[in-house]
OpenMM code with the backbone's topology and positions (N, CA, C; nanometers):
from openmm import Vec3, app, unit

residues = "UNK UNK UNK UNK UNK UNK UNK UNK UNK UNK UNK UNK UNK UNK UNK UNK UNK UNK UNK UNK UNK UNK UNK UNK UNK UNK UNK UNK UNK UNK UNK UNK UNK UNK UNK UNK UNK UNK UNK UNK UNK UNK UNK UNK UNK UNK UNK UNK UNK UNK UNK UNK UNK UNK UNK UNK UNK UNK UNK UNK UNK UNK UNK UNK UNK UNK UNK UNK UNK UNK UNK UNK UNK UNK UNK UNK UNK UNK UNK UNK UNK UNK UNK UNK UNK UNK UNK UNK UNK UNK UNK UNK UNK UNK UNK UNK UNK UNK UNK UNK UNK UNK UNK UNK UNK UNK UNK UNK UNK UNK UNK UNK UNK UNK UNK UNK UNK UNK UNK UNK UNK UNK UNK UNK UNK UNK UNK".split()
positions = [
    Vec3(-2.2512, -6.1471, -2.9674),
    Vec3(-2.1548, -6.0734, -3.0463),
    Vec3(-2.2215, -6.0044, -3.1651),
    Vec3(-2.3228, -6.0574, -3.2333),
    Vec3(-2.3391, -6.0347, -3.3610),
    Vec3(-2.4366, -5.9429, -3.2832),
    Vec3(-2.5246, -5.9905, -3.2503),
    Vec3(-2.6620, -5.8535, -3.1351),
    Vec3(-2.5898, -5.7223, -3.0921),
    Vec3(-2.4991, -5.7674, -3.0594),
    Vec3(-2.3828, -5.6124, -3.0004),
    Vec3(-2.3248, -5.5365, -3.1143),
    Vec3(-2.3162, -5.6196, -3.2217),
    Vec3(-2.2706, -5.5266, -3.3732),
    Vec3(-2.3714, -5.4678, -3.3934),
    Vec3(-2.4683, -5.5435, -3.3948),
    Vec3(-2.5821, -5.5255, -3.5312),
    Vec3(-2.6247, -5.3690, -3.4418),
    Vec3(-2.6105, -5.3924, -3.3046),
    Vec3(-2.6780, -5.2502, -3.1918),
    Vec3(-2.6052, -5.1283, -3.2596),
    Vec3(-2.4464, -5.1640, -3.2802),
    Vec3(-2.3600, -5.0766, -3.2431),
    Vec3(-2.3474, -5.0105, -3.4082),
    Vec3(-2.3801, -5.0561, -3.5549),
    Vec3(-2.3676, -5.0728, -3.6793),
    Vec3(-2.4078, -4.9254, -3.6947),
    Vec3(-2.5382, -4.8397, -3.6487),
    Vec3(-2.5515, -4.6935, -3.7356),
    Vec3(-2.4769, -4.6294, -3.6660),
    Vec3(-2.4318, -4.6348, -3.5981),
    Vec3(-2.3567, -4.5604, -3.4763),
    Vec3(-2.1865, -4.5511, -3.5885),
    Vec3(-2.1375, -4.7039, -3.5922),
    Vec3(-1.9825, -4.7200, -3.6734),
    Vec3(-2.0482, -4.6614, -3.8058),
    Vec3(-2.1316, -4.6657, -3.8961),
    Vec3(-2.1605, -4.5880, -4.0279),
    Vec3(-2.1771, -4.4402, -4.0196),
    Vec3(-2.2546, -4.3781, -3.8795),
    Vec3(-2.2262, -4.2391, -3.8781),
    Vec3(-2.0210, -4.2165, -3.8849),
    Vec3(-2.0012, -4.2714, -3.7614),
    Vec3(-1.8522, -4.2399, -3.7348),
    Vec3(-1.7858, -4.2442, -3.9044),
    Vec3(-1.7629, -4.3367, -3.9814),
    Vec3(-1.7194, -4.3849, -4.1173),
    Vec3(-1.7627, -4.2641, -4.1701),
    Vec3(-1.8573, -4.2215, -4.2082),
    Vec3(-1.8928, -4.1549, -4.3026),
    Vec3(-1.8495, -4.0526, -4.2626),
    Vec3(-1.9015, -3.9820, -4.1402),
    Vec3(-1.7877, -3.8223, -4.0997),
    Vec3(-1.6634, -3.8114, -4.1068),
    Vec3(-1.5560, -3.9716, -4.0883),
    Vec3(-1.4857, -3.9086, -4.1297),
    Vec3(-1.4453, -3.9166, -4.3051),
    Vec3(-1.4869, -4.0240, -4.3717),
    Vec3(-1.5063, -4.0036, -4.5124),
    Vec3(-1.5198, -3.8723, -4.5209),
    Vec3(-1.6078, -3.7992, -4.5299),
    Vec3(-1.6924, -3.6663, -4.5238),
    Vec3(-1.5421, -3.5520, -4.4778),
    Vec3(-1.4833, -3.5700, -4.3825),
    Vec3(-1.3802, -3.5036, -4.3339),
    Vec3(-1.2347, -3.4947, -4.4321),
    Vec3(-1.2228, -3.6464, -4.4629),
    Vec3(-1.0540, -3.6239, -4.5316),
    Vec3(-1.0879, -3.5779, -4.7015),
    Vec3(-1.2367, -3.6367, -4.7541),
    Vec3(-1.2764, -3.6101, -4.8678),
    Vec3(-1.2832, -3.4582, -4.9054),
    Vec3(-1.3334, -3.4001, -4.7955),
    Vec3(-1.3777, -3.2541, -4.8473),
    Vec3(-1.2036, -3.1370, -4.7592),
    Vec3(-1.1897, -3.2109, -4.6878),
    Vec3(-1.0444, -3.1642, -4.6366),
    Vec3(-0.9425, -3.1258, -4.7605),
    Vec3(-0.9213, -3.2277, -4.8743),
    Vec3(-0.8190, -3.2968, -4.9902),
    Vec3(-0.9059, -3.2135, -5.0640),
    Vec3(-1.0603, -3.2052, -5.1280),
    Vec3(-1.0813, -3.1608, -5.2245),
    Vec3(-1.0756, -3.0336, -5.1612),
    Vec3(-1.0733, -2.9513, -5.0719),
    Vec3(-1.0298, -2.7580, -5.0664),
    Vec3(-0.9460, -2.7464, -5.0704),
    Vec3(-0.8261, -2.8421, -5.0101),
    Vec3(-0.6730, -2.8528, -5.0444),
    Vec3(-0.6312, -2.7844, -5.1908),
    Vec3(-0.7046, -2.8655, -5.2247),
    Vec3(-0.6645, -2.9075, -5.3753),
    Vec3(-0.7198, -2.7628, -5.4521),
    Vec3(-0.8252, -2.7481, -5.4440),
    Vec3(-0.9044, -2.6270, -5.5031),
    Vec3(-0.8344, -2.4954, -5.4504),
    Vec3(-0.7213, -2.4822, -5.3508),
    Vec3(-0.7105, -2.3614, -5.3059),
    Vec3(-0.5551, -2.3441, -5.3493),
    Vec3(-0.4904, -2.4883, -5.3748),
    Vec3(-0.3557, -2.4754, -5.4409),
    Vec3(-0.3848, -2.5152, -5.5832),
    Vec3(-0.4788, -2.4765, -5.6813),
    Vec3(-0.5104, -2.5088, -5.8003),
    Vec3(-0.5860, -2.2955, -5.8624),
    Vec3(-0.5638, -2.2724, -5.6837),
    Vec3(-0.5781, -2.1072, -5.7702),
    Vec3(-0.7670, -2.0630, -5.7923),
    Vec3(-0.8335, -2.1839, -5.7268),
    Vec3(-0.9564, -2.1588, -5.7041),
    Vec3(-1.0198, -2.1156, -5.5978),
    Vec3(-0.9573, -2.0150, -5.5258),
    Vec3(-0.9906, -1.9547, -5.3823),
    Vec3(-0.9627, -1.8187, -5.3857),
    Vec3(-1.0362, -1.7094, -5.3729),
    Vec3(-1.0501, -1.6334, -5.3875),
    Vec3(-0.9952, -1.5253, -5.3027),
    Vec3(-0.9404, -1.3652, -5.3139),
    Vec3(-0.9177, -1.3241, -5.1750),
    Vec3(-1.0126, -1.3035, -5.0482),
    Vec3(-1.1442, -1.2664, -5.0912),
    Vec3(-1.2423, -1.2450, -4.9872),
    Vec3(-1.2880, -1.4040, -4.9398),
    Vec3(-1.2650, -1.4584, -4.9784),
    Vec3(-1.3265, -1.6730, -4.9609),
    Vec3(-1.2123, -1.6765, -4.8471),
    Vec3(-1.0739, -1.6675, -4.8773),
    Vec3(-1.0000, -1.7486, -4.7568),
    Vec3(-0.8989, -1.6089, -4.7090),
    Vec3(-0.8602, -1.5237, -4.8299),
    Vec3(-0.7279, -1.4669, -4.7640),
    Vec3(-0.7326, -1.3483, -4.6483),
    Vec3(-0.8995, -1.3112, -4.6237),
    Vec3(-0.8997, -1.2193, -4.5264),
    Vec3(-0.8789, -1.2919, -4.4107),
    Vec3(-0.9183, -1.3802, -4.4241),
    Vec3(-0.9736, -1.5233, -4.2411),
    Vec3(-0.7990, -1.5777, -4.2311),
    Vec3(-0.7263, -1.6293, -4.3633),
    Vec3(-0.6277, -1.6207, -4.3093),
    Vec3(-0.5242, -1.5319, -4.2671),
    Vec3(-0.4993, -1.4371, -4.3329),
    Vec3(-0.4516, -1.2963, -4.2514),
    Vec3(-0.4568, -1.2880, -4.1182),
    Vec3(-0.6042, -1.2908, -4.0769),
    Vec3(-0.6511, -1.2558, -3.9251),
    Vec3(-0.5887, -1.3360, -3.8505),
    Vec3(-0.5854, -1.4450, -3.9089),
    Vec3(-0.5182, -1.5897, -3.8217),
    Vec3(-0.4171, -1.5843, -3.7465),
    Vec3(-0.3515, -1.5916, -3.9012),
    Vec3(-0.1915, -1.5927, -3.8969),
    Vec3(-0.1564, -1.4114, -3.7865),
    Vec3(-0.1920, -1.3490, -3.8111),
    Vec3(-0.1737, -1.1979, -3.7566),
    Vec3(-0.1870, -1.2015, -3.6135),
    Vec3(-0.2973, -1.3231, -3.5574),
    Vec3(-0.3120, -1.3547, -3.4336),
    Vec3(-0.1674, -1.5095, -3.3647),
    Vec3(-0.1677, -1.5233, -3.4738),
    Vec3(-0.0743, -1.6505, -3.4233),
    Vec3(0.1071, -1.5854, -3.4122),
    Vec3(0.0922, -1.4887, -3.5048),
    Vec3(0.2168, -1.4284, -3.4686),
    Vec3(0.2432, -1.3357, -3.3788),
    Vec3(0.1172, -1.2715, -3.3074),
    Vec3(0.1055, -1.1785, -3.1594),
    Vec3(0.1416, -1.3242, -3.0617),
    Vec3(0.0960, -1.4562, -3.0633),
    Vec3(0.0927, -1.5621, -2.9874),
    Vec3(0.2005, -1.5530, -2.9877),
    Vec3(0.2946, -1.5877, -3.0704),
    Vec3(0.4531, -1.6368, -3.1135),
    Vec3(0.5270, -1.5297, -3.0014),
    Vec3(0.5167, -1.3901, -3.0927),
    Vec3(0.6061, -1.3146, -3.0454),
    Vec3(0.5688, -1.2434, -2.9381),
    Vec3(0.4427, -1.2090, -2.8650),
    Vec3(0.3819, -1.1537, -2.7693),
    Vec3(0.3574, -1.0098, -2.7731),
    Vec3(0.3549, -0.9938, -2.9156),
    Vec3(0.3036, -0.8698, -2.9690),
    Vec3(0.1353, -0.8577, -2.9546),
    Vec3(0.0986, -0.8625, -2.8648),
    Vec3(-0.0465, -0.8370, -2.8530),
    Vec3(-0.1688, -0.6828, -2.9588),
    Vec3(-0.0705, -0.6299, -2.9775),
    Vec3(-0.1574, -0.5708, -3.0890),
    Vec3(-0.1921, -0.5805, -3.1993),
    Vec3(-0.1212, -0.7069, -3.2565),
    Vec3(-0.1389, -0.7913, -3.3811),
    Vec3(-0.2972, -0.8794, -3.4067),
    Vec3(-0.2945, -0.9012, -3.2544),
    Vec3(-0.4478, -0.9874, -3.2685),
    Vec3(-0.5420, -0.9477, -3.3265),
    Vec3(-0.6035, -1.0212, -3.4156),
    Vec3(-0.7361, -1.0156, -3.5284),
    Vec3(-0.7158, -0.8562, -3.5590),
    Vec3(-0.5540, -0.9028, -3.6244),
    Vec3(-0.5845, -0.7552, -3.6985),
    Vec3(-0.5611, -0.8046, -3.8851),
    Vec3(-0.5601, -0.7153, -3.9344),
    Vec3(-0.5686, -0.7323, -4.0708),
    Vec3(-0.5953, -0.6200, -4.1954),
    Vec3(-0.5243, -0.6354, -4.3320),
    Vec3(-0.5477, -0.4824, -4.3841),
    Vec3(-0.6416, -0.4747, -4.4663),
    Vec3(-0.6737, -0.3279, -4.4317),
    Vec3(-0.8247, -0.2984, -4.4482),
    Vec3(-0.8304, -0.3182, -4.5968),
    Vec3(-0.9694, -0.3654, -4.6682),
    Vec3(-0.9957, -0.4557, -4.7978),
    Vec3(-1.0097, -0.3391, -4.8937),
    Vec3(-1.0881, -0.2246, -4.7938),
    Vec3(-1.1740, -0.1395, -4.8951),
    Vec3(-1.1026, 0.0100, -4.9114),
    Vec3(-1.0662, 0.0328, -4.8255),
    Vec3(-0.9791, 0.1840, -4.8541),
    Vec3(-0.8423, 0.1787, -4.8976),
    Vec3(-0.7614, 0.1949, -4.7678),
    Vec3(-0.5920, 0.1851, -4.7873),
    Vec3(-0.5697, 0.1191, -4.7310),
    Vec3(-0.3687, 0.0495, -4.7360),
    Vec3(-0.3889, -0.0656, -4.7233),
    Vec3(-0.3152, -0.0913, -4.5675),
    Vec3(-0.4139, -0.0057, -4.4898),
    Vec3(-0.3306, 0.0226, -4.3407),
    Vec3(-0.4210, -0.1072, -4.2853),
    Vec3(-0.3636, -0.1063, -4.2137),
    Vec3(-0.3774, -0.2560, -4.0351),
    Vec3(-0.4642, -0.2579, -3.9782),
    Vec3(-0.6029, -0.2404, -4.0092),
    Vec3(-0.7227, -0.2429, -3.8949),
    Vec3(-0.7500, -0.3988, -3.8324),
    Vec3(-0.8572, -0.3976, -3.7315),
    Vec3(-0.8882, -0.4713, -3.5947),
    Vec3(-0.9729, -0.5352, -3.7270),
    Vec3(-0.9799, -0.6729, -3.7277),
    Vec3(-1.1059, -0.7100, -3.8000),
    Vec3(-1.2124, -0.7241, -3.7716),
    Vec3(-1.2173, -0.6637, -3.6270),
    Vec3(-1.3882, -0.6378, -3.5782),
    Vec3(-1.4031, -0.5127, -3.6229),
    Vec3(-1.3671, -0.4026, -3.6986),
    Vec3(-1.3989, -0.2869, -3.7467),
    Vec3(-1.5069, -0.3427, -3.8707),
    Vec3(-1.4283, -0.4696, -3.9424),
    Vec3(-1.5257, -0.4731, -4.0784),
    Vec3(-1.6312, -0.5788, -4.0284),
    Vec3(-1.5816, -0.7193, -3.9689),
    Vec3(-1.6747, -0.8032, -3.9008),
    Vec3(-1.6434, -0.8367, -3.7793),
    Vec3(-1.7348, -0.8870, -3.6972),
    Vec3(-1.7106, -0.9297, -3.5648),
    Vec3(-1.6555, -1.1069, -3.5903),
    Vec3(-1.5584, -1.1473, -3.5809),
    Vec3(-1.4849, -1.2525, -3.5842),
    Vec3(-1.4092, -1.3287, -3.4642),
    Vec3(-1.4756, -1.3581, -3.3337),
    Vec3(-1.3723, -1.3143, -3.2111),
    Vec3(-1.3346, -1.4968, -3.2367),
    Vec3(-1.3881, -1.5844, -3.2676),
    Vec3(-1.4454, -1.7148, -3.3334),
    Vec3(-1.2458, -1.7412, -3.4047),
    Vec3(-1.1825, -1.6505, -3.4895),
    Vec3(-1.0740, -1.6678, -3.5782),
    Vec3(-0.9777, -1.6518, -3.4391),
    Vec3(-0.9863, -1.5858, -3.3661),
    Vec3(-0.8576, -1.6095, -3.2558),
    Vec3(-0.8421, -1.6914, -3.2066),
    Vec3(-0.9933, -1.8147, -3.1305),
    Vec3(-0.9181, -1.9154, -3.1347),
    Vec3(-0.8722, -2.0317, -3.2264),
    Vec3(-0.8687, -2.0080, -3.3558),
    Vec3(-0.7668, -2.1127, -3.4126),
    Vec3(-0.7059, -2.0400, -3.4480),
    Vec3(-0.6232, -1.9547, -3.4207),
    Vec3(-0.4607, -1.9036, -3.4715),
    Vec3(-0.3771, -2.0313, -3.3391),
    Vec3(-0.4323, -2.0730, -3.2268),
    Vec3(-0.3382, -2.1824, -3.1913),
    Vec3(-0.3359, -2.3189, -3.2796),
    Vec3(-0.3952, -2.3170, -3.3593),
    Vec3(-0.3754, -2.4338, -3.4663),
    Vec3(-0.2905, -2.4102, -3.6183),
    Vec3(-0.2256, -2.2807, -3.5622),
    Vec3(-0.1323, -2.2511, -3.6926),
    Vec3(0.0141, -2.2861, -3.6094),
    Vec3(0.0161, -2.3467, -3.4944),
    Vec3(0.1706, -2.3815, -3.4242),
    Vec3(0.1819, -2.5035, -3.5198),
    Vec3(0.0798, -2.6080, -3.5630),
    Vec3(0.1334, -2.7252, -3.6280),
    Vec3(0.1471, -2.6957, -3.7572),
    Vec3(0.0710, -2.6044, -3.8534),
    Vec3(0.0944, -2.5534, -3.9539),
    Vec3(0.0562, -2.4400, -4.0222),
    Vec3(0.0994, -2.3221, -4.0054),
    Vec3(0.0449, -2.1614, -4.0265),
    Vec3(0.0548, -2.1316, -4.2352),
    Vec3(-0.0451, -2.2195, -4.2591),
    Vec3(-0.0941, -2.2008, -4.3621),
    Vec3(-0.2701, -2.1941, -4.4121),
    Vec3(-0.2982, -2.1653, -4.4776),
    Vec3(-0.4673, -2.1249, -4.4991),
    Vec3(-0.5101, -2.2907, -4.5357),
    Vec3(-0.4362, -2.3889, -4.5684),
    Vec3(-0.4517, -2.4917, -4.5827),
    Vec3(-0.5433, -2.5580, -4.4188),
    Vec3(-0.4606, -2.5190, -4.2782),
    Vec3(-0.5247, -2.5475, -4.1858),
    Vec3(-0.6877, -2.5479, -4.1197),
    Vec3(-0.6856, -2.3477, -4.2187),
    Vec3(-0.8485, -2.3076, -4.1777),
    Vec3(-0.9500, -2.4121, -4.2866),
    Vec3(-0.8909, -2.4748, -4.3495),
    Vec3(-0.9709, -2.5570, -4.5103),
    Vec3(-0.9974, -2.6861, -4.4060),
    Vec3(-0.9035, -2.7334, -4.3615),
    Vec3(-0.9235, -2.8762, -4.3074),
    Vec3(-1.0250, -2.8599, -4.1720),
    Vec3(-0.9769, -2.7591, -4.0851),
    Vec3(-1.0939, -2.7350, -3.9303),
    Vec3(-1.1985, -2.6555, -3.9850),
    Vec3(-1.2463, -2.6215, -4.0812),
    Vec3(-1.3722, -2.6114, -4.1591),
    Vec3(-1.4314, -2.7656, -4.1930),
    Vec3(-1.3772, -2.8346, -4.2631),
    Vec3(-1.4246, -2.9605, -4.2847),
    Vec3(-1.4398, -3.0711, -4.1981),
    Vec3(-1.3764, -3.0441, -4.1152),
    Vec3(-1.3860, -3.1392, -3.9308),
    Vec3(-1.4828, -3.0759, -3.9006),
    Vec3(-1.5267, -2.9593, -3.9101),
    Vec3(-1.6451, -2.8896, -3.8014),
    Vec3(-1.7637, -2.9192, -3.9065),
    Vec3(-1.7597, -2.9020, -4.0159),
    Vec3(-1.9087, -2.9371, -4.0853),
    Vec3(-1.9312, -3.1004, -4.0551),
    Vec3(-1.7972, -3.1930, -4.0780),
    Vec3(-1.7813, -3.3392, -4.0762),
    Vec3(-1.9148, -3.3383, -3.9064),
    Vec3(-1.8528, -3.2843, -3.8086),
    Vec3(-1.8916, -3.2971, -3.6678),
    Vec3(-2.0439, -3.2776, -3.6744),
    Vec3(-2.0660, -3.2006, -3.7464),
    Vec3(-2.2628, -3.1230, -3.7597),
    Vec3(-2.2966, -3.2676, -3.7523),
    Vec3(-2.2882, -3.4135, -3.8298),
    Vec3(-2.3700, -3.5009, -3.8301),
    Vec3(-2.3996, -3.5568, -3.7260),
    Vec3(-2.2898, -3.6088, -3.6357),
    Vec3(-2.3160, -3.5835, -3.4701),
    Vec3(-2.4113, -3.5297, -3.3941),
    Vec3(-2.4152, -3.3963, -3.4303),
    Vec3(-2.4574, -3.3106, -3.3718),
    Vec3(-2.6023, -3.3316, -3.3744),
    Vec3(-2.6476, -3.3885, -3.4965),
    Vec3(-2.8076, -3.3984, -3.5979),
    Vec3(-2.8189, -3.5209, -3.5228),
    Vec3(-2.7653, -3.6163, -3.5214),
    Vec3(-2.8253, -3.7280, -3.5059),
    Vec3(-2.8946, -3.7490, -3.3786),
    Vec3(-2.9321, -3.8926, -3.3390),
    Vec3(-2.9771, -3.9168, -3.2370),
    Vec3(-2.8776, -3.9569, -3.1478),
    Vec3(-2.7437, -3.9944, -3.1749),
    Vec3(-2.5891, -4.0273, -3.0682),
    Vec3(-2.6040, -3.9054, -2.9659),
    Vec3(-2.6568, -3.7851, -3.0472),
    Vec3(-2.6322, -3.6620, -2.9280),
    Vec3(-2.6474, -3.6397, -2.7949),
    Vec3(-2.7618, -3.6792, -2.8006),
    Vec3(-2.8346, -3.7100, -2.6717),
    Vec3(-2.7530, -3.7677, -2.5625),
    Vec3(-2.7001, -3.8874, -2.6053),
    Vec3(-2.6513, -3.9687, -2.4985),
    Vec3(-2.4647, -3.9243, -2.3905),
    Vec3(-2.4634, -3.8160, -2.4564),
    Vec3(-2.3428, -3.7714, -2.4274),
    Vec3(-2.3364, -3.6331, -2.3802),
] * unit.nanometer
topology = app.Topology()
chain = topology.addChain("A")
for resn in residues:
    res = topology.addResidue(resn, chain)
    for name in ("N", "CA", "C"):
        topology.addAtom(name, app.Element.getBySymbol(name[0]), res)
């Protein structure tokens, strides 16, 4: 029993700590982005695109997808592959069905950096 912990111990401290690492930095962008410390170019273009794609999903308005208004001229509706290539933001506009707020893209940012340690370690391999 104790030989089978002691095997299994960096393995449960990676898991612990990613997700430490996950709800910690999840709560502190939370927090920083409803405290007015987020900027428009930091979150509100990526959420635009999102949400713009999740509401072509909704309503089946397909010309809505990764669209968004343009930053630098006027304030008309371009493709947001005109300014960047983003094809990456369409698929999580299906993660705005549980909650279509910029709060969502803060938390699956912090699950996906949380995941990198995984990724680094030596667990990788075996899977």
């Amino acid at each position: 029993m104790i030989r089978s912990l002691r095997s299994r111990l960096p393995f449960l401290i990676l898991i612990v700590a990613m997700t430490a690492f996950g709800v910690y930095f999840s709560l502190f962008t939370i927090l920083r982005y409803q405290k007015l410390y987020a900027h428009y170019f930091d979150l509100g273009i990526m959420h635009q695109t999102v949400f713009n794609t999740y509401k072509a999903l909704q309503t089946g308005d397909m010309s809505r997808v990764l669209e968004m208004t343009d930053p630098h001229t006027t304030l008309d509706q371009v493709k947001r592959m005109s300014v960047h290539n983003d094809m990456f933001l369409a698929l999580l506009s299906p993660a705005f069905f549980i909650h279509s707020g910029p709060e969502t893209l803060l938390v699956i940012q912090a699950i996906g950096v949380a995941l990198g340690a995984f990724c680094v370690s030596d667990y990788s391999d075996r899977f």
